[in-house]
C-alpha positions as CSV (number, residue, x, y, z in Angstrom):
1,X,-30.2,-88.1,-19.3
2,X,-32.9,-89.1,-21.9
3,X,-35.9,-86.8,-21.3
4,X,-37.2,-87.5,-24.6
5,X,-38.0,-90.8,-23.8
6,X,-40.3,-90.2,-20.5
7,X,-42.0,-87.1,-23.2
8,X,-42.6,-89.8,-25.6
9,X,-44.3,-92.5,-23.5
10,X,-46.5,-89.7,-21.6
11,X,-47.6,-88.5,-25.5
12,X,-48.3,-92.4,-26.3
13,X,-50.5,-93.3,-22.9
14,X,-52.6,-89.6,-24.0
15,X,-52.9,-91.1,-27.1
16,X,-54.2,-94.7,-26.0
17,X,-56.7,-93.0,-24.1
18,X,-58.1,-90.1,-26.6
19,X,-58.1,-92.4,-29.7
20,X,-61.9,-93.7,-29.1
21,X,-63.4,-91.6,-26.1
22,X,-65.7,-88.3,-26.3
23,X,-65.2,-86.4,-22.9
24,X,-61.7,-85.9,-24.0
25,X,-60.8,-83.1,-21.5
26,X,-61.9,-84.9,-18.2
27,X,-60.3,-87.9,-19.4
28,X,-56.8,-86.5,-20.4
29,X,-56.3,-84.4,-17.3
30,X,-57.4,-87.8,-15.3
31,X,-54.8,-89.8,-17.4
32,X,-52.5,-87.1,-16.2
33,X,-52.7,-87.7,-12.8
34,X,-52.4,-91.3,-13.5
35,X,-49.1,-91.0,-15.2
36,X,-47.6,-88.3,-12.6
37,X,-48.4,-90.8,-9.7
38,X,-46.3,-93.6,-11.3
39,X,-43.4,-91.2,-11.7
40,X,-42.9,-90.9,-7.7
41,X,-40.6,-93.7,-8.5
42,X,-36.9,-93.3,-7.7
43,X,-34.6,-92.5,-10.6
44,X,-32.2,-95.2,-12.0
45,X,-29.0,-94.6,-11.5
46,X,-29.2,-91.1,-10.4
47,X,-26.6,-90.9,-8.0
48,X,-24.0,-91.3,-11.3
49,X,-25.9,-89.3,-14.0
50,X,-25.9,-86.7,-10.6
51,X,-22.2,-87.4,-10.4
52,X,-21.6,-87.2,-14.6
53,X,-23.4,-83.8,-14.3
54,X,-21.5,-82.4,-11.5
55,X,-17.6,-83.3,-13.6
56,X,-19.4,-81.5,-16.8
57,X,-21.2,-78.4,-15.0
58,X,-18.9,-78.0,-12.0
59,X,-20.4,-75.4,-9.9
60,X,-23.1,-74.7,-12.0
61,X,-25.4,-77.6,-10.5
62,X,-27.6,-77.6,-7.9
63,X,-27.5,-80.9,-6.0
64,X,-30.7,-79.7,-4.1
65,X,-33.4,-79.8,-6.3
């Protein structure tokens, strides 16, 4: 699982925004909420990173969260 990745493009869409505007707190906490409402999306291929998980950490995991 490559959280790095989804860290790296929310840092680059901050930065798009706060490169040439002045009001820079309004804007990056509305650019927030823009970028958390596209991550509702489903997870791709979660059910076999869940499964890859569960063989490493046994029952350490918590399926429910």
């Amino acid at each position: 699982m490559y959280t790095t990745n989804i860290i790296e493009g929310f840092h680059r869409q901050l930065r798009a925004v706060t490169q040439s505007k002045g009001a820079l707190m309004k804007l990056l906490f509305l650019v927030q909420e823009n970028i958390y409402a596209k991550w509702n999306k489903p997870v791709h291929n979660w059910n076999q990173t869940l499964a890859q998980l569960s063989i490493i950490f046994g029952d350490r995991l918590k399926p429910n969260l």
